[in-house]
C-alpha positions in Angstrom: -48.9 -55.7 15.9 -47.0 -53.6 18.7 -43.6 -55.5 17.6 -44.3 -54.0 14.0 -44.9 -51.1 15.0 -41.5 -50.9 17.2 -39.7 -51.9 14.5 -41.5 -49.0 11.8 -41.1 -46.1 14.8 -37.0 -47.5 14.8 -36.4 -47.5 11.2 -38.0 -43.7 11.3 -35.8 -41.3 12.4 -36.5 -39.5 15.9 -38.9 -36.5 16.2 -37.1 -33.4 16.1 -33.8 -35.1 14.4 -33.0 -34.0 10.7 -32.6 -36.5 8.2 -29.1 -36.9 6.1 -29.8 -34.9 3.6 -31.6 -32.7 5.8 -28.4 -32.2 7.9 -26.0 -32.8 4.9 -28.3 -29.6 3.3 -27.0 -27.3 6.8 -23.3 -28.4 6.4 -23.4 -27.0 2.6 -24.9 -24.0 3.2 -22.7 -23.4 6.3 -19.5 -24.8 3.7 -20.8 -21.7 1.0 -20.6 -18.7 3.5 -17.4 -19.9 4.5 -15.9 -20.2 1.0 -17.6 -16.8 0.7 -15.8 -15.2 3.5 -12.9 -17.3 2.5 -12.5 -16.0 -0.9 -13.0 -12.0 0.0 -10.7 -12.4 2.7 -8.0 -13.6 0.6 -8.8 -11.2 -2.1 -8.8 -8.4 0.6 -4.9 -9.7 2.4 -3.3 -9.8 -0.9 -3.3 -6.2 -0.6 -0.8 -6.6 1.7 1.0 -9.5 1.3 1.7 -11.9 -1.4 -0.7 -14.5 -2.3 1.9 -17.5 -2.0 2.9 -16.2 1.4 -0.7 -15.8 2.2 -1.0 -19.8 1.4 1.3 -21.1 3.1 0.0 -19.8 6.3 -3.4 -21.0 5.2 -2.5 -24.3 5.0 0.0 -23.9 8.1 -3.0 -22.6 10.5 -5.5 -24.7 9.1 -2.6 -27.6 9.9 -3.0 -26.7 13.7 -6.8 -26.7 13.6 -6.7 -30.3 12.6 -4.1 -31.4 14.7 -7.4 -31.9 17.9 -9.3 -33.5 15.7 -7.0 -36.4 14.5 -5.9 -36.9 18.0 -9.3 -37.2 18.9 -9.9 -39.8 15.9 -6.6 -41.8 16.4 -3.5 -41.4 14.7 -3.6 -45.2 13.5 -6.1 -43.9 11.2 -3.4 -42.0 9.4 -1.4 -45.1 8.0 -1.4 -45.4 4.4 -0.3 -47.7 2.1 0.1 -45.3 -0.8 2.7 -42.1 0.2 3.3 -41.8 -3.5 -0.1 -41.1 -4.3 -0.8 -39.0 -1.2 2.0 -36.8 -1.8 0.9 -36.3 -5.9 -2.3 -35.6 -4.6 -1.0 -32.9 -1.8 0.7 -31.4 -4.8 -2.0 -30.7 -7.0 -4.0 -29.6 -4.4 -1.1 -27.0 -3.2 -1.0 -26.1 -6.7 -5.0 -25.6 -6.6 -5.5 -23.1 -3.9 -2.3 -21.3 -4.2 -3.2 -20.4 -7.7 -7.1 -19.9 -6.5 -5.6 -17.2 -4.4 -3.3 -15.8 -6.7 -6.4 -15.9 -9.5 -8.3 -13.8 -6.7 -5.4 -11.5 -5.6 -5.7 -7.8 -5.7 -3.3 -8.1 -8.7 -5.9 -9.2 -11.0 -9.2 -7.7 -12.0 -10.9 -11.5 -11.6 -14.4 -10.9 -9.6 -15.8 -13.2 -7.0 -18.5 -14.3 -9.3 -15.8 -15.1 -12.1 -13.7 -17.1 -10.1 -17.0 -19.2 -8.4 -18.2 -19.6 -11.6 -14.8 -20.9 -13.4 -14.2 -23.7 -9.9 -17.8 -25.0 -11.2 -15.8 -26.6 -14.2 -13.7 -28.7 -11.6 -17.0 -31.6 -12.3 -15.9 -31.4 -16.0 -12.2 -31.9 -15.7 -12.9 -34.7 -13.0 -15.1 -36.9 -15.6 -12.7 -36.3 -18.1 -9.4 -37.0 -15.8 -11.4 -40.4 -14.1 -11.7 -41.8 -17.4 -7.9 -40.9 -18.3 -6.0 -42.2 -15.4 -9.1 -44.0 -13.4 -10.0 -46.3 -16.6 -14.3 -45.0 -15.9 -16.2 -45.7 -18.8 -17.9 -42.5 -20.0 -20.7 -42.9 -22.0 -21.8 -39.8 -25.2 -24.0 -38.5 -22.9 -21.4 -37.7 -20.3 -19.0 -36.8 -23.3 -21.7 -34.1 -24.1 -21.8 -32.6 -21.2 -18.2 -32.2 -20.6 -18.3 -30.7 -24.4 -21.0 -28.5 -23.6 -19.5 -27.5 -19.9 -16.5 -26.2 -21.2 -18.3 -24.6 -23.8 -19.9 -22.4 -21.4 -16.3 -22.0 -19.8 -15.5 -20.1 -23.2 -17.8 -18.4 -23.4 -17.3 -16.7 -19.9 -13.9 -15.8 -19.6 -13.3 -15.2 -23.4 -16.1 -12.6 -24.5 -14.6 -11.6 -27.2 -15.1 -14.5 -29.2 -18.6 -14.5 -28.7 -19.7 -10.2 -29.4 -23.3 -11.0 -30.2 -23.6 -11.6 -26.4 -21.0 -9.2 -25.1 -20.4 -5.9 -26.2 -16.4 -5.8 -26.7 -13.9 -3.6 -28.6 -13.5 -5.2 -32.2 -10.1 -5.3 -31.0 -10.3 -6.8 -28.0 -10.1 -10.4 -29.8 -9.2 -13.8 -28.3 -7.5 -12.5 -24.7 -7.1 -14.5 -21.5 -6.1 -12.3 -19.0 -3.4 -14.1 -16.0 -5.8 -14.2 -13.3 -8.5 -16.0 -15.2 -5.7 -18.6 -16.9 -4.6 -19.0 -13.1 -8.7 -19.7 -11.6 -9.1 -22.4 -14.7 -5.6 -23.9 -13.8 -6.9 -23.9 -10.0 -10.1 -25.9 -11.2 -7.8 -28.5 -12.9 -5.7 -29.6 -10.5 -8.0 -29.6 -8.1 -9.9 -31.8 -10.3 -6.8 -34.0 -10.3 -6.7 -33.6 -6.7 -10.3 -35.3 -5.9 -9.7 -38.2 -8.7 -6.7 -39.0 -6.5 -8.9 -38.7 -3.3 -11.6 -41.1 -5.1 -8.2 -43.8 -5.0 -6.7 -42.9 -1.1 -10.5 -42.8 0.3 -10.4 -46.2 0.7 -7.9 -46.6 3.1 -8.2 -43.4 4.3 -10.8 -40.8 6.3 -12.2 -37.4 5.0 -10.3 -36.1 7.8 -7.4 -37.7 7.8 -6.8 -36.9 3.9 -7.8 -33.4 5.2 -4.7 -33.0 8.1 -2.6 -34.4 5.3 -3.2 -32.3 2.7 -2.6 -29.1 4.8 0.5 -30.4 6.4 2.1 -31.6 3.1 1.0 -28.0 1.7 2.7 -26.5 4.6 6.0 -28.3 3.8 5.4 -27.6 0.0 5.2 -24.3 0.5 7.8 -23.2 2.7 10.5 -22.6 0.8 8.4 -20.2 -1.8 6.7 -18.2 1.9 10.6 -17.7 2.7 11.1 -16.6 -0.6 7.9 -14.2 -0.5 8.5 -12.9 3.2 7.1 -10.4 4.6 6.2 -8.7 7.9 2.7 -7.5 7.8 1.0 -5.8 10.6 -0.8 -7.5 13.8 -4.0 -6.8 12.6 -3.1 -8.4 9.2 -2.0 -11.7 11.1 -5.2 -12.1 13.0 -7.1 -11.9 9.4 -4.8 -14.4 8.1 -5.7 -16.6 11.2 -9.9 -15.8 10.5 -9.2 -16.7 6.7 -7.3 -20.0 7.2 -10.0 -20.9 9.8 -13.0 -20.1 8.2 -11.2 -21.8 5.4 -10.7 -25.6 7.3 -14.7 -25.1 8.4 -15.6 -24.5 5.0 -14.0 -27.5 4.0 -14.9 -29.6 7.0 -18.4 -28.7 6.3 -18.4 -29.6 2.7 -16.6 -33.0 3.9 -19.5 -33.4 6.8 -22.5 -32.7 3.8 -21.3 -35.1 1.4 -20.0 -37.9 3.6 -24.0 -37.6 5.8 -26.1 -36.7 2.9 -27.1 -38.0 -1.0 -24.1 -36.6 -3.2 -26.8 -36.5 -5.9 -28.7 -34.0 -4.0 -26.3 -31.8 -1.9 -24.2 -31.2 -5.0 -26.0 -28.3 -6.3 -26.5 -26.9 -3.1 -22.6 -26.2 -3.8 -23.4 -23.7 -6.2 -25.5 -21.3 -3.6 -21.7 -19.7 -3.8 -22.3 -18.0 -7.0 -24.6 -16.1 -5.8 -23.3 -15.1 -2.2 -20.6 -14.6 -4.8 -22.3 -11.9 -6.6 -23.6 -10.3 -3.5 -20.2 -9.7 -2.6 -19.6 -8.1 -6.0 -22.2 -5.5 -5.4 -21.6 -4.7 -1.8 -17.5 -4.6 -2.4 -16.4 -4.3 -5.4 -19.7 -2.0 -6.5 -20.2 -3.9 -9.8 -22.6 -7.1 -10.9 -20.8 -9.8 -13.7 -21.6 -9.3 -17.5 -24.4 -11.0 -19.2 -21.6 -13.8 -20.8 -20.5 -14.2 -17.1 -24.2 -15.5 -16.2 -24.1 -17.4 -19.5 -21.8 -19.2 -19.2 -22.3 -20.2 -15.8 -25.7 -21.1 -16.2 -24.3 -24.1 -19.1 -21.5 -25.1 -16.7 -24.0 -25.6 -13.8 -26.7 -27.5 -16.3 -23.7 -29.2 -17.5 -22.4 -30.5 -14.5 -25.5 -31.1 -12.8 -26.3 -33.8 -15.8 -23.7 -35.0 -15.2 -24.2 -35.8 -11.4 -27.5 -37.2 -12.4 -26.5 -39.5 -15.2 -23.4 -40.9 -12.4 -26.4 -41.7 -9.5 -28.7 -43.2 -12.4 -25.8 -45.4 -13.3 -25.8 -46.4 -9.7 -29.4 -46.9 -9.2 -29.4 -49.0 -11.9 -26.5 -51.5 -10.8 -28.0 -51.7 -7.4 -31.7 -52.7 -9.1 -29.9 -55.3 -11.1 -27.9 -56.8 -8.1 -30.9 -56.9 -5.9 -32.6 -58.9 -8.8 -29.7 -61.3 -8.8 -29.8 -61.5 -5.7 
């Protein structure tokens, strides 16, 4: 009887400890205020310089920050058996935040909540680019969500098309402005970016596809941040340091969450950003989105969270069926 109940008080976790999803439920909320703070700071530094020489140094400091940590790990873990793939993927992912930042720049009128709510429709382009290059089956019902995702994507960042829910100019028409184009082209290729991580994840750790990704971005973008030089102040440079670290921790957190807790149930936790997003509007920018804003996110997240659903019932069901062969 004592042995059994050794064994039940093991299996338990310890008093006091959280459990994965517990902790995995901290590192998202900690990975939303920092792509929070991320996000307003780059808005805010565009001001002063441009958004492409802003991402290079992004990548370039965040670069540095990761260097201790891969030391600490090992630098055998950082052998890979696919460069190819690992450079197409540091591509796409340069190509992702550069243009997030240029979407968010001061040169555009994009709001905070706009831009969280457009990166939502990265979980549509991925189940749509997995079954592409990845060879995934998707079933109708995972079809239909995609369908329905991107309908809410339209109806978000093109108003006009919809003026029974948005008051518009009859003029005003079918119009994409640039820095809305440049947020849904961030969300793709970042979308491309994690169906190449679902390959190169294999071989390789969350962190090590992390230090890679910013150095490869560094080298990427070198020759544009020459191009776009400029000399901003010493003030300026320390924000650019606080925004490309708060930026790694953000992601490091995000990493931590999903790798310790249920990806079923963290997920949504990841869009707690669109609303931090939103009280960013109102205490900065002095304004709350339009009712087609909240629309249209609203489908997106139901969308997308179907989505993650219908993937872990999929699972759950091919575990049941090997445990019965078994």
């Amino acid at each position: 009887m004592s042995r059994e109940l050794d064994e039940n008080a093991e299996a338990q976790p310890r008093a006091g400890r959280l459990s994965g999803n517990a902790l995995g439920a901290v590192f998202m909320l900690f990975s939303a205020v920092g792509f929070t703070a991320y996000t307003i700071l780059s808005k805010t530094l565009t001001e002063e310089v441009h958004p492409v020489f802003l991402a290079f140094w992004r990548a370039f400091f965040a670069c540095l920050l990761s260097v201790p940590i891969i030391l600490r790990v090992g630098l055998h873990k950082m052998r890979t058996k696919h460069p190819g793939l690992l450079l197409l993927r540091s591509l796409f992912g340069t190509l992702g935040f550069t243009l997030a930042i240029v979407a968010l720049s001061a040169d555009y009128n994009l709001t905070f909540s706009q831009f969280n709510a457009i990166s939502f429709s990265r979980s549509l382009f991925v189940t749509v680019l997995a079954a592409v290059f990845l060879r995934e089956v998707v079933g109708k019902h995972r079809w239909g969500a995609v369908i329905v995702g991107f309908f809410g994507v339209l109806i978000m960042v093109v108003p006009g098309v919809f003026m029974f829910w948005t008051p518009v100019a009859p003029e005003a028409g079918f119009h994409l402005d640039t820095g809305t184009i440049c947020a849904i082209l961030s969300a793709f290729f970042l979308a491309f970016a994690i169906v190449l991580v679902k390959t190169l994840s294999s071989e390789l750790s969350a962190v090590a596809l992390l230090t890679y990704a910013n150095v490869l971005s560094s080298i990427l973008l070198l020759p544009f941040a020459i191009y776009y030089w400029s000399m901003p102040s010493l003030e300026t440079w320390g924000w650019i340091v606080v925004m490309a670290g708060v930026g790694f921790v953000a992601q490091f957190c995000y990493i931590s969450g999903v790798s310790i807790g249920d990806a079923s149930f963290l997920s949504p936790l990841d869009y707690l950003r669109l609303p931090m997003a939103t009280g960013a509007d109102l205490i900065i920018v002095g304004m709350l989105p339009g009712i087609n804003v909240w629309i249209g996110a609203a489908i997106i997240i139901v969308s997308a969270g179907y989505i993650t659903w219908r993937d872990r019932k999929k699972v759950a069901q091919k575990v049941t069926v090997l445990q019965k062969r078994m």
